[in-house]
BAMARLO-315830 format. One record per residue: x, y, z of N, C-alpha, C in turn; chain. Coordinates in Angstrom, 2 decimals, decimal comma, padded with zeros to 5 digits. Each point is the difference from the previous one (the first is absolute). Layout:
N
+---------+---------+---------+---------+---------+---------+---------+---------+---------+--------+
|     nxx |     nyy |     nzz |    caxx |    cayy |    cazz |     cxx |     cyy |     czz | cadena |
+---------+---------+---------+---------+---------+---------+---------+---------+---------+--------+
|       X |       Y |       Z |       X |       Y |       Z |       X |       Y |       Z |      A |
...
+---------+---------+---------+---------+---------+---------+---------+---------+---------+--------+
% end
This chain:
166
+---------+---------+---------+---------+---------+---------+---------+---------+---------+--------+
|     nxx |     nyy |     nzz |    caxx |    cayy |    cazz |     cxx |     cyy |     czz | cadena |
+---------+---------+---------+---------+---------+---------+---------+---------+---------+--------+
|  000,86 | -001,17 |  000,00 | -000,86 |  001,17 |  000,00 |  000,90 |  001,23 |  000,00 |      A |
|  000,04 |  001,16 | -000,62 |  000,53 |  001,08 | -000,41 | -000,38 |  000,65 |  001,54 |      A |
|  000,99 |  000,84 |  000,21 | -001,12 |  001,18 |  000,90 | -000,93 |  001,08 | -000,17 |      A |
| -001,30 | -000,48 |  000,62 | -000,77 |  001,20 | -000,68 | -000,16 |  001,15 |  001,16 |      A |
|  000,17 |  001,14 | -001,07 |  000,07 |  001,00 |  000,84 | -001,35 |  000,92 |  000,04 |      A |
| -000,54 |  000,41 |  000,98 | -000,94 |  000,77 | -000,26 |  000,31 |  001,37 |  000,72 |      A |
| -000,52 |  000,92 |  000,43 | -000,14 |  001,34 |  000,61 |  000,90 | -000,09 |  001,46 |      A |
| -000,81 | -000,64 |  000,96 |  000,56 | -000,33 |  001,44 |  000,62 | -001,67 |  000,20 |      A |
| -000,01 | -000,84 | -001,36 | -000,30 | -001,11 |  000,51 |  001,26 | -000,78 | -000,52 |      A |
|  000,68 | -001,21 | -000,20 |  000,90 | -000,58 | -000,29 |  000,30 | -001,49 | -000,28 |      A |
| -000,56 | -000,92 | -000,50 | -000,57 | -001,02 | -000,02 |  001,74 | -000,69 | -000,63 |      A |
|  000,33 | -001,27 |  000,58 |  001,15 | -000,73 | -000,10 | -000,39 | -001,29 |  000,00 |      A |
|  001,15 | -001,14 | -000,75 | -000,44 | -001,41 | -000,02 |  000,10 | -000,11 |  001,46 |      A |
| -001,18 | -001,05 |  000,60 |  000,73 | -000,48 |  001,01 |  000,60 | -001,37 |  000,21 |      A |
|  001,15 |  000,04 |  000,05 |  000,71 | -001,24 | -000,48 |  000,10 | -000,88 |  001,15 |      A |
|  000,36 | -001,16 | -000,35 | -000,23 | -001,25 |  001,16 |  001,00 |  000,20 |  000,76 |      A |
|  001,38 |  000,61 | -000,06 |  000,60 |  000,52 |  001,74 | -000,94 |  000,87 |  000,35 |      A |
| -000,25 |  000,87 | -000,18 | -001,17 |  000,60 |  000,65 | -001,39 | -000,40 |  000,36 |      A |
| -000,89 | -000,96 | -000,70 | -000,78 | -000,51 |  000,98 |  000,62 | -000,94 |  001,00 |      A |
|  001,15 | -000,26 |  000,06 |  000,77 | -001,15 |  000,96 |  000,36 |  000,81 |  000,89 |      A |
|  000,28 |  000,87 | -000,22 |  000,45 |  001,14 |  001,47 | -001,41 |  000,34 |  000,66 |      A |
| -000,90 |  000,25 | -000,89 | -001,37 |  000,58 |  000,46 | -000,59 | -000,48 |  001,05 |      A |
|  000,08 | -001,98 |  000,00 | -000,01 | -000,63 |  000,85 |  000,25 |  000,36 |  000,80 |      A |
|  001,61 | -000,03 |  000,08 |  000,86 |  000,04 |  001,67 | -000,45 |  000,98 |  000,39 |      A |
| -000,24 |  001,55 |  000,00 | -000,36 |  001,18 |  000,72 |  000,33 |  000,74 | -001,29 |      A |
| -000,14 |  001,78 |  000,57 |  000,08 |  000,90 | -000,62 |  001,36 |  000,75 | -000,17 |      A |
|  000,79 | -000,79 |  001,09 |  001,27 |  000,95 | -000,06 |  000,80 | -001,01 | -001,39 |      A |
| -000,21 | -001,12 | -000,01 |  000,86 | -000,85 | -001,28 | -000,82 |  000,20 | -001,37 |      A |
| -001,28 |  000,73 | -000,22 | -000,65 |  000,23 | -000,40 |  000,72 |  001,64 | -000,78 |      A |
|  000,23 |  000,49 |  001,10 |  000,85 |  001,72 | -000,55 |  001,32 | -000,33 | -000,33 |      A |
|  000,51 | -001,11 |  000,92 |  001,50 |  000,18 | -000,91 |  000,73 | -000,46 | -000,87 |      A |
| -001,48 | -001,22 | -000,28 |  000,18 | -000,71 | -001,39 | -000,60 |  001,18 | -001,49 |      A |
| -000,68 |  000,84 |  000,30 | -000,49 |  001,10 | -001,23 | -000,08 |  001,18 |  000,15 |      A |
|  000,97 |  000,00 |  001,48 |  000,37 |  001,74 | -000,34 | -001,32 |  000,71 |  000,43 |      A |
| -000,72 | -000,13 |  000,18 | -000,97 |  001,14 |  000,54 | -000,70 | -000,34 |  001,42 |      A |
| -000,90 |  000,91 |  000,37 |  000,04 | -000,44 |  001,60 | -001,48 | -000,57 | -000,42 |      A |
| -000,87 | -000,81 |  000,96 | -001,22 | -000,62 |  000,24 | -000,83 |  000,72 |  000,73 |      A |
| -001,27 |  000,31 | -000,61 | -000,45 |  000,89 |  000,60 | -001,02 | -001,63 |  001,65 |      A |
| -000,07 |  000,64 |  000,97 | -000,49 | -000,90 |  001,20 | -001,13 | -000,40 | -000,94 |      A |
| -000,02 | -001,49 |  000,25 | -001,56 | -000,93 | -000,48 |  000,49 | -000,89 | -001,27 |      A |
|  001,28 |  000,62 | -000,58 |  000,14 | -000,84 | -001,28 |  001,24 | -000,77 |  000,59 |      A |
| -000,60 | -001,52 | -001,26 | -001,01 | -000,32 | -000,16 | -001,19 | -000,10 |  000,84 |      A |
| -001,18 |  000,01 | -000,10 | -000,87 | -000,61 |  001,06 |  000,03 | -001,65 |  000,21 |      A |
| -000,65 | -000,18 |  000,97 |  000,07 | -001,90 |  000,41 | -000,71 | -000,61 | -001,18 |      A |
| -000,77 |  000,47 | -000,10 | -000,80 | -000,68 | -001,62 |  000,95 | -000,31 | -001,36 |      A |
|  001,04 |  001,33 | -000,07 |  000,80 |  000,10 | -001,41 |  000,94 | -001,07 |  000,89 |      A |
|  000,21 |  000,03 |  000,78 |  001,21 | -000,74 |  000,94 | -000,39 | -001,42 | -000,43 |      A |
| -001,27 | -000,81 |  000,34 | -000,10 | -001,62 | -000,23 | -000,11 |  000,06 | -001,43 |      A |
| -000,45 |  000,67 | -000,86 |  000,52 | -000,48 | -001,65 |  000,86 |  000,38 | -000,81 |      A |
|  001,03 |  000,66 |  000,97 |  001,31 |  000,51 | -001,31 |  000,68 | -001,92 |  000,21 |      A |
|  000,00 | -000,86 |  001,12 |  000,69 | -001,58 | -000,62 | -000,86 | -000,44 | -000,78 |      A |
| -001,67 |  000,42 | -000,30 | -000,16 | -000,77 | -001,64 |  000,87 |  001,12 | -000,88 |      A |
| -000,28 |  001,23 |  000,29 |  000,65 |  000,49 | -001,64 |  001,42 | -001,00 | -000,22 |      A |
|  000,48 |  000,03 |  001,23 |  001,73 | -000,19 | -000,13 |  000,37 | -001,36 | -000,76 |      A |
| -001,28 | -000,65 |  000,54 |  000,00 | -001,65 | -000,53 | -000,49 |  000,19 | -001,46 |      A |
| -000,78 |  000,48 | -000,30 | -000,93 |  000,58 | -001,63 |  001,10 |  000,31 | -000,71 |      A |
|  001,52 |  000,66 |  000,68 |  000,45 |  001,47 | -000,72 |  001,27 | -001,03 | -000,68 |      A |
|  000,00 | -001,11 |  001,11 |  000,79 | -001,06 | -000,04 | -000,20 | -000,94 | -001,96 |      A |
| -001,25 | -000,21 |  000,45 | -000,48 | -001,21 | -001,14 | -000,22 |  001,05 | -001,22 |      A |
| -000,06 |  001,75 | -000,33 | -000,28 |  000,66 | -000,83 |  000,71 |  001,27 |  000,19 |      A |
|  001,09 |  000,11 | -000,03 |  000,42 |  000,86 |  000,29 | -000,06 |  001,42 | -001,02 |      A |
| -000,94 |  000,17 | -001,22 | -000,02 |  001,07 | -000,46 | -001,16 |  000,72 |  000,82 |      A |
| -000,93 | -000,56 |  000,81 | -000,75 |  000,47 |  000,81 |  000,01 |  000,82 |  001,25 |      A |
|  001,07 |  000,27 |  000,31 |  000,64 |  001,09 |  000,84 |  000,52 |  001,04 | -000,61 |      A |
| -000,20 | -000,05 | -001,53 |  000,57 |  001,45 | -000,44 | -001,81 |  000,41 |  000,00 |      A |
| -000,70 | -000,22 |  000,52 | -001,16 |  000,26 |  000,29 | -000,97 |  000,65 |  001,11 |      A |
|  001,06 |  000,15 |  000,59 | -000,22 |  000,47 |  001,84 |  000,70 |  001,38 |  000,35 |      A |
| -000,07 |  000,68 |  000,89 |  000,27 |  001,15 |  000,11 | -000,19 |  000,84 |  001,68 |      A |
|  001,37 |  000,55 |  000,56 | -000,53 |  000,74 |  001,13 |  000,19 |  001,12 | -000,52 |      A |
| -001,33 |  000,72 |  000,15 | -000,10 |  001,64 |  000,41 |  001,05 |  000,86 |  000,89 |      A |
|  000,77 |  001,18 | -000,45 |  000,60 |  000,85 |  000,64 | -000,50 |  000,99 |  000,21 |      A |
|  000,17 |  000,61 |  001,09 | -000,65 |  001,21 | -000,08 |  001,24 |  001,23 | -000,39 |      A |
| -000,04 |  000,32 | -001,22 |  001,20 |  001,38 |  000,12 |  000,58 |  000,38 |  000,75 |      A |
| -000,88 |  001,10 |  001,08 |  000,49 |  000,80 |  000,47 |  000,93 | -000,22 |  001,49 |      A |
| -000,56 | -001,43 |  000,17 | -000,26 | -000,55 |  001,29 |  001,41 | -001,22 | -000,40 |      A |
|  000,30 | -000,32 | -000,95 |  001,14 | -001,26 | -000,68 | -000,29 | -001,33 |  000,99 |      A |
| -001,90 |  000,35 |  000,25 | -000,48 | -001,21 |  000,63 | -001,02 | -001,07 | -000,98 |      A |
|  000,07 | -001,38 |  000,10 | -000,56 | -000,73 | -000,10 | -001,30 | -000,17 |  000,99 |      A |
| -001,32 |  000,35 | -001,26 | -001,24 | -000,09 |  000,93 | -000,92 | -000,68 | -000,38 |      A |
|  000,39 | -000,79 | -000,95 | -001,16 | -001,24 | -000,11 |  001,02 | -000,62 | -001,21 |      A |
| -001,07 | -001,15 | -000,69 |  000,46 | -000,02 | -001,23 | -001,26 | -000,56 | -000,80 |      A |
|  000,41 | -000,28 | -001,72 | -000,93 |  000,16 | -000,86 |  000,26 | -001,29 | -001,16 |      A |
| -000,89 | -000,58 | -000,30 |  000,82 | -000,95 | -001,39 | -001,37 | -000,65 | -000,23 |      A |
|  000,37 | -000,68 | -001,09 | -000,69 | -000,50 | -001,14 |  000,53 | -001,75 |  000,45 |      A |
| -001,36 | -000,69 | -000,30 |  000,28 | -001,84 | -000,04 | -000,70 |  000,19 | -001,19 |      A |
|  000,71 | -001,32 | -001,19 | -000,73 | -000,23 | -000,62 | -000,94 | -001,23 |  000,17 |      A |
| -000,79 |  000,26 | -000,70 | -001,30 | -001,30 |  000,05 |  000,35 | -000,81 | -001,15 |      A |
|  000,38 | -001,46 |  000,47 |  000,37 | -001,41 | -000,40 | -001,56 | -000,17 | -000,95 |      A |
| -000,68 |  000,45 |  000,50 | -001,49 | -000,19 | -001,25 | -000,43 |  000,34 | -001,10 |      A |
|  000,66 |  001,29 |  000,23 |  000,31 |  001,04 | -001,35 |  000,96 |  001,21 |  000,14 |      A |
|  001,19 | -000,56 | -000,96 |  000,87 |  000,50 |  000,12 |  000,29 |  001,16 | -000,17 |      A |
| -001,01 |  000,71 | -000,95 | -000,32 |  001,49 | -000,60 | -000,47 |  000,89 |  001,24 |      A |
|  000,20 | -000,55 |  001,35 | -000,63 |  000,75 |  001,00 |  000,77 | -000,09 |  001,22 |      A |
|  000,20 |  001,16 |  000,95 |  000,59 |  000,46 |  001,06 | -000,97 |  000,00 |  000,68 |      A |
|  000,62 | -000,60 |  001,62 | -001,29 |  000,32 |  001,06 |  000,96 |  001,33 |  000,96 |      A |
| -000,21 |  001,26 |  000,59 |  000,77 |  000,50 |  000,45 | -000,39 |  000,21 |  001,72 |      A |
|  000,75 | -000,03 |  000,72 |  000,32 |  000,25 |  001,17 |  000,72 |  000,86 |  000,56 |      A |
| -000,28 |  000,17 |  001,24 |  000,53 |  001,35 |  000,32 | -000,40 |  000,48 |  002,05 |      A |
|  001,09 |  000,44 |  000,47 | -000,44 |  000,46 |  001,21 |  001,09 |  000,61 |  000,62 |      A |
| -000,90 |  001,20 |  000,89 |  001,04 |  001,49 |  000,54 | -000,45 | -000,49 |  001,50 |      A |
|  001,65 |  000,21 |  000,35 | -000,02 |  000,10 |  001,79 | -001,08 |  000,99 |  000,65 |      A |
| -000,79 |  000,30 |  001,13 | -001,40 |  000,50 |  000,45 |  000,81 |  001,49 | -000,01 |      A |
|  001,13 |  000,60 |  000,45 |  000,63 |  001,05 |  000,20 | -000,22 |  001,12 | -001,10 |      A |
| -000,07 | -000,57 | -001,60 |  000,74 |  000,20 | -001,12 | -001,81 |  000,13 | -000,53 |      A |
| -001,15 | -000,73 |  000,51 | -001,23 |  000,47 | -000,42 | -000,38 |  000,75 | -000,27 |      A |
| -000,94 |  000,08 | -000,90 | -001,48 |  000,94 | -000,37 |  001,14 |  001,13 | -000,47 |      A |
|  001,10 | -000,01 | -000,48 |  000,70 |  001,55 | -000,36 | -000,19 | -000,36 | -001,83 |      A |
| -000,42 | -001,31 | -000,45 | -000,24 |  000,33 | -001,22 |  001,30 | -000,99 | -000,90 |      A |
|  001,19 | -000,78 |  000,66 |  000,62 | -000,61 | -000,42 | -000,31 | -001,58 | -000,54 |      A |
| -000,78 | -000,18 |  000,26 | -000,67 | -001,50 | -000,67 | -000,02 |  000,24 | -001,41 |      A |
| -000,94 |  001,02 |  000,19 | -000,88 |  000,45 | -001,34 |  001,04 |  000,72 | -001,10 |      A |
|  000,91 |  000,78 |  000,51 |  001,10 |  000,27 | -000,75 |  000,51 | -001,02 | -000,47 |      A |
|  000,83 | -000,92 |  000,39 |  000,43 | -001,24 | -000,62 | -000,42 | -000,48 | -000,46 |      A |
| -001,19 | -000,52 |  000,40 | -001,33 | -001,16 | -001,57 |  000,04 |  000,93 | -000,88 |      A |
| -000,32 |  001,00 |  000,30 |  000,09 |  000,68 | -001,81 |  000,96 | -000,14 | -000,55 |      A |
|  001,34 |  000,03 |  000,22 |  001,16 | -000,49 | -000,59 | -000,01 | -001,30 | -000,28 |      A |
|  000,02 | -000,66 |  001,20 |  000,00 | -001,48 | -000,37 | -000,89 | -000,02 | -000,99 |      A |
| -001,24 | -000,02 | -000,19 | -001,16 | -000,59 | -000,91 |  000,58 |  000,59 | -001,54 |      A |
|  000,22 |  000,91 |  000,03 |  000,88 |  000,63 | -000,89 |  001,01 | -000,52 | -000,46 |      A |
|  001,01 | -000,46 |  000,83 |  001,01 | -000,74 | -000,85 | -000,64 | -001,51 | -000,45 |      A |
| -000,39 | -000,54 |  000,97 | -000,38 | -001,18 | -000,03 | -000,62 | -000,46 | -001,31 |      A |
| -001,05 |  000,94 | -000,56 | -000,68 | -000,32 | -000,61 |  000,88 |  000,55 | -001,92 |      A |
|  001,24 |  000,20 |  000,45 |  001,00 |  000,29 | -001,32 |  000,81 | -000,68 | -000,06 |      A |
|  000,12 | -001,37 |  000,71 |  001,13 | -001,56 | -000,12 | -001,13 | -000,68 | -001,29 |      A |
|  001,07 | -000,64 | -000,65 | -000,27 | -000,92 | -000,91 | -001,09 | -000,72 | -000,14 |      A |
| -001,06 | -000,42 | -000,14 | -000,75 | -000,96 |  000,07 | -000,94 |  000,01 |  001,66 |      A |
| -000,12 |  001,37 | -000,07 | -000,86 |  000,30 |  001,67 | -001,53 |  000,82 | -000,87 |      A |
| -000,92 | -000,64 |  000,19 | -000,95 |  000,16 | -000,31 | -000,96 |  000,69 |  000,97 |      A |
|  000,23 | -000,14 |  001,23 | -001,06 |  000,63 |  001,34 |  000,94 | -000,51 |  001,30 |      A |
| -000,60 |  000,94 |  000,57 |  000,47 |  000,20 |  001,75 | -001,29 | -000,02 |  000,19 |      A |
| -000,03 | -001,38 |  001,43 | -000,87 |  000,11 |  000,56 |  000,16 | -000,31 |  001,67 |      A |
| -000,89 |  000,23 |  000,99 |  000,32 |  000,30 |  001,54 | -001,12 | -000,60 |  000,81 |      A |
|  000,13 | -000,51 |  000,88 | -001,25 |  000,30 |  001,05 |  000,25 |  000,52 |  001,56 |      A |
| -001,18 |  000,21 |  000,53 |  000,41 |  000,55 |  001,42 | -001,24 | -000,47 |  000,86 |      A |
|  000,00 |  000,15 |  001,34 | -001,25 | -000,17 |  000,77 | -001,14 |  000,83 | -000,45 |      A |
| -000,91 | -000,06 |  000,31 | -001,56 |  000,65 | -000,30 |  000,28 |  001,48 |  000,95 |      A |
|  000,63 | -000,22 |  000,93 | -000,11 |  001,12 |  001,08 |  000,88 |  000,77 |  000,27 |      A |
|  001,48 | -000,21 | -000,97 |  000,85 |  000,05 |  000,13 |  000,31 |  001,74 | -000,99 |      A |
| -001,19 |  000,55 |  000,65 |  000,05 |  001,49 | -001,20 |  001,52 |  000,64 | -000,27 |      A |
|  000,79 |  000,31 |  000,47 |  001,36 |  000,60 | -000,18 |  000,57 | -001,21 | -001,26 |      A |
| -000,26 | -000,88 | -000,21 |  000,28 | -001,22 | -001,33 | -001,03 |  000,74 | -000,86 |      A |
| -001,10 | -000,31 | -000,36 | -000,93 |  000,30 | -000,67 |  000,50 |  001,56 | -000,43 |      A |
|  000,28 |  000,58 |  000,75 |  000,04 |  001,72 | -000,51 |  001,20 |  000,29 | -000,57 |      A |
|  000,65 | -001,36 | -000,02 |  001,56 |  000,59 | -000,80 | -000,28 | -001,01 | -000,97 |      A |
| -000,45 | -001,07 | -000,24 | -000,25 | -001,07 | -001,06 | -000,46 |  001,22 | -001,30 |      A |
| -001,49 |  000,58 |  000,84 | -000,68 |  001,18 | -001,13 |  000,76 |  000,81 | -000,49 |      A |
|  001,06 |  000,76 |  000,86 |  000,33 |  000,89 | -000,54 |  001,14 | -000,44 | -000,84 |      A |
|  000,46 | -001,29 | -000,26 |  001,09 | -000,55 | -000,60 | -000,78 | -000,37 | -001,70 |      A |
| -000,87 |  000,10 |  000,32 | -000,80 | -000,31 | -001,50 | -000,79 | -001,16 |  000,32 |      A |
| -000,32 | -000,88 |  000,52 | -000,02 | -001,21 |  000,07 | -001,47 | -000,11 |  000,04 |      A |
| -000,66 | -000,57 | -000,54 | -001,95 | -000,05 |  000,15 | -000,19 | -001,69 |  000,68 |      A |
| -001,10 |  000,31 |  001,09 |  000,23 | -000,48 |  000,75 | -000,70 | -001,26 | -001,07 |      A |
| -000,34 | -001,29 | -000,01 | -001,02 | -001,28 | -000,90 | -000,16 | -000,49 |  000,62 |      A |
| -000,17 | -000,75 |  001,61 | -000,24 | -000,97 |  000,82 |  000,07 |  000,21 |  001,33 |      A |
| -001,12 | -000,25 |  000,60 |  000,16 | -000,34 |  001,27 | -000,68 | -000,91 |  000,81 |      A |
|  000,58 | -000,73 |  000,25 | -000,15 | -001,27 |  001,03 |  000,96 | -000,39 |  001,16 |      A |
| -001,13 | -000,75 |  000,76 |  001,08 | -000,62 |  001,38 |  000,56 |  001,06 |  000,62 |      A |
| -000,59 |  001,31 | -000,06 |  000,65 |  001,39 |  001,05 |  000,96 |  000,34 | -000,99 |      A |
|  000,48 |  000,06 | -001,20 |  000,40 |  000,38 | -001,04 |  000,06 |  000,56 | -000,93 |      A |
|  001,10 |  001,12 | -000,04 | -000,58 |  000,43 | -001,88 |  000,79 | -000,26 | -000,47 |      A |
|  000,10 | -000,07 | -001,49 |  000,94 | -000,83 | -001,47 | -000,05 |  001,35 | -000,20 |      A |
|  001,25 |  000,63 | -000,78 | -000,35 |  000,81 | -001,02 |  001,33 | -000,16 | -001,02 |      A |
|  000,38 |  000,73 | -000,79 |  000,35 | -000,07 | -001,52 | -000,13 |  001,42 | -000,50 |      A |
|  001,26 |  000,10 | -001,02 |  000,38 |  000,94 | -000,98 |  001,02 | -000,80 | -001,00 |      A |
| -001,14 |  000,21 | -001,17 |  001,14 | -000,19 | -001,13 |  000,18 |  001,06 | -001,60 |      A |
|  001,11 | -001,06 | -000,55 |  000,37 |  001,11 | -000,80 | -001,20 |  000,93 | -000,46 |      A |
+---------+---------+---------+---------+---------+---------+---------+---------+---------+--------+
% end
């Protein structure tokens, strides 16, 4: 993954020493990539599935040029991160993911990045649509999905599907 740059924002591969440090804490975390961690990253959630990515990144390894932590400029902090899985079902399609430490909220940086991301994403080779889901209740998802372009097509099981393509 290139770095994408936006206004306040700074998006970098995140490479497997770095989710391997991410693990151990935050301080092997800063001095494996140079920038500091903002408190909360990763969260315990990103924490139990960076060993599938690592194991995934293992058996496919062009799939980590697919992942991404957020910098914050001004701050030369890491405050969430952002990336694209592709879907084994159809290959013409990105599912994207994404999440900001609680500190780094509601200032509008989610939504900055999906627009980039969805943006680049959707200018790789043979990428036909980005698509996402989030909880039903989970409005701060929903309000950056919209404003990323994305129309919402499904919802089930406390869920919405949504999608943007070319």
């Amino acid at each position: 993954m290139p770095y994408i740059q936006t206004e306040r924002l700074t998006l970098v591969t995140f490479t497997i020493d770095m989710m391997e440090a991410a693990i151990t804490n935050s301080l092997e975390l800063a001095k494996i990539s140079a920038f500091k961690v903002a408190d909360g990253y990763p969260s315990e959630l990103y924490k139990e599935i960076i060993p599938y990515k690592l194991k995934r990144y293992s058996l496919y390894p062009k799939e980590v040029e697919w992942e991404g932590i957020i910098i914050h400029k001004a701050d030369h902090t890491i405050i969430g991160d952002m990336g694209f899985r592709p879907k084994e079902e159809a290959e013409e399609q990105l599912e994207l993911g994404y999440s900001i430490v609680p500190s780094y909220q509601g200032f509008g940086y989610a939504t900055e990045m999906a627009l980039a991301m969805v943006k680049w994403g959707l200018e790789q080779r043979g990428v036909k649509n980005i698509v996402a889901s989030c909880d039903t209740s989970n409005i701060a998802s929903i309000r950056v999905l919209q404003k990323a372009g994305l129309i919402e097509i499904e919802e089930k099981n406390d869920k919405k599907y949504w999608s943007k393509r070319k």
